[in-house]
Phi, psi and omega in degrees: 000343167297036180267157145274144147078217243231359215283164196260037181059010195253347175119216173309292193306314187110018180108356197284193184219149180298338173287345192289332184268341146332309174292351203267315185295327147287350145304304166313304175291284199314305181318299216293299194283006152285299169324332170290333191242358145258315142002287190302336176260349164283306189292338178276357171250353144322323192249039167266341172061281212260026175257017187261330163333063198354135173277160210266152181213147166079205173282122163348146174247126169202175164305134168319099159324146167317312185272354145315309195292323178259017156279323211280321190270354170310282192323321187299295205307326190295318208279317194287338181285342203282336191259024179090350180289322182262170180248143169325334180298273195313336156258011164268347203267309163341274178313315204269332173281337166264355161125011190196000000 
């Protein structure tokens, strides 16, 4: 009974055998080179780019071809004369402005 401060008499470690902090240090380093070889395998597969990409299923989504834009507004124009907002004139002055 005669120790200083808590210690049960086994030393520092508490009873632990010297190898626990050896096994601890190679955990570690095992921990830090997987994180490391996942590092490595994230920036070599970022700079292959576009094979990480969902594959495209239907048409490319982009801005509307020209000829896209004046069919939608024929059709607009078709649907306002058929329900009366335009008068004939007015789709025709329509129709001559877009070109067809």
């Amino acid at each position: 009974m005669g120790g200083y401060g808590y210690s049960n008499g086994y030393g520092m470690m508490g009873g632990y055998s010297p190898f626990a902090g050896l096994l601890m240090f190679f955990f570690w380093l095992l921990i830090l080179v997987a994180i490391g070889l996942l590092m490595l395998w994230a920036i070599r597969q970022s700079r292959h780019g576009d094979h990480m990409a969902p594959p495209m299923s239907g048409p490319v989504a982009g801005p509307p071809s020209a000829v896209q834009q004046h069919d939608e507004a024929m059709a607009i124009a078709r649907k306002r004369l058929a329900t009366g907002e335009i008068t004939r004139a007015q789709f025709d002055e329509i129709r001559q402005a877009l070109g067809g």
